[in-house]
C-alpha positions, -999 to 999 in steps of 0.1 A, spaced: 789 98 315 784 98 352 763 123 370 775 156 392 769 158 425 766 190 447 762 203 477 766 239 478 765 264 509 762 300 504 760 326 536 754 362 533 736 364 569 765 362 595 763 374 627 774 415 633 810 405 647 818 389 611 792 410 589 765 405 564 782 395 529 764 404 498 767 379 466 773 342 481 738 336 476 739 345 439 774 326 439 750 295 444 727 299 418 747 312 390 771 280 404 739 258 399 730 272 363 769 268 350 768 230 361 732 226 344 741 242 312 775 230 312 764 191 321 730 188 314 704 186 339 699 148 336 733 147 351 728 173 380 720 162 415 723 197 435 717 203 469 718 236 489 719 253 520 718 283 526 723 314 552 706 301 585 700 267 575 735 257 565 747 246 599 771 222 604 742 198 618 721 203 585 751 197 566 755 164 582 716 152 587 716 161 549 739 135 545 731 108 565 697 116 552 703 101 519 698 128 497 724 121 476 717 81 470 682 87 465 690 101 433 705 69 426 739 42 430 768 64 429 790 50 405 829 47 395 823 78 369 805 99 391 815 135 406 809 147 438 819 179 451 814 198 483 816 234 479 812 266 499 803 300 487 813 323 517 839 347 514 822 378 493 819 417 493 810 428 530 779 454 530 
């Protein structure tokens, strides 16, 4: 079995014009226990970002950092998903 990757980006902090949002940092975490107890956590390589850090350039310099391959060769039976927690109850 391959392993899971994920990056996942949650926001509750926007700015007034759009509103703070209440839950898409919980969205994260329960998104991060459902692929732990689901896969195992032997398989899990999860990332996040989250309200003021999850900029487009942290998104990228996570990347290019080599996050992802430092947990190993990313092989024909591995997952990788992006995914992005934003739209949630305003307050």
């Amino acid at each position: 079995m391959g392993k899971i990757y994920a990056l996942s980006v949650g926001i509750n902090d926007y700015s007034p014009a759009v509103g703070k949002l209440r839950g898409c940092l919980n969205d994260v975490e329960a998104l991060k226990d459902y692929l732990s107890n689901t896969f195992g956590q032997n398989r899990l390589c999860f990332e996040t970002l989250t309200d003021s850090d999850a900029t487009r350039e942290n998104i990228i310099k996570l990347f290019r950092s080599g996050v992802f391959t430092s947990w190993g060769t990313v092989k024909t039976m591995d997952y990788y998903r992006p995914l992005l927690q934003g739209g949630d109850i305003r307050e």
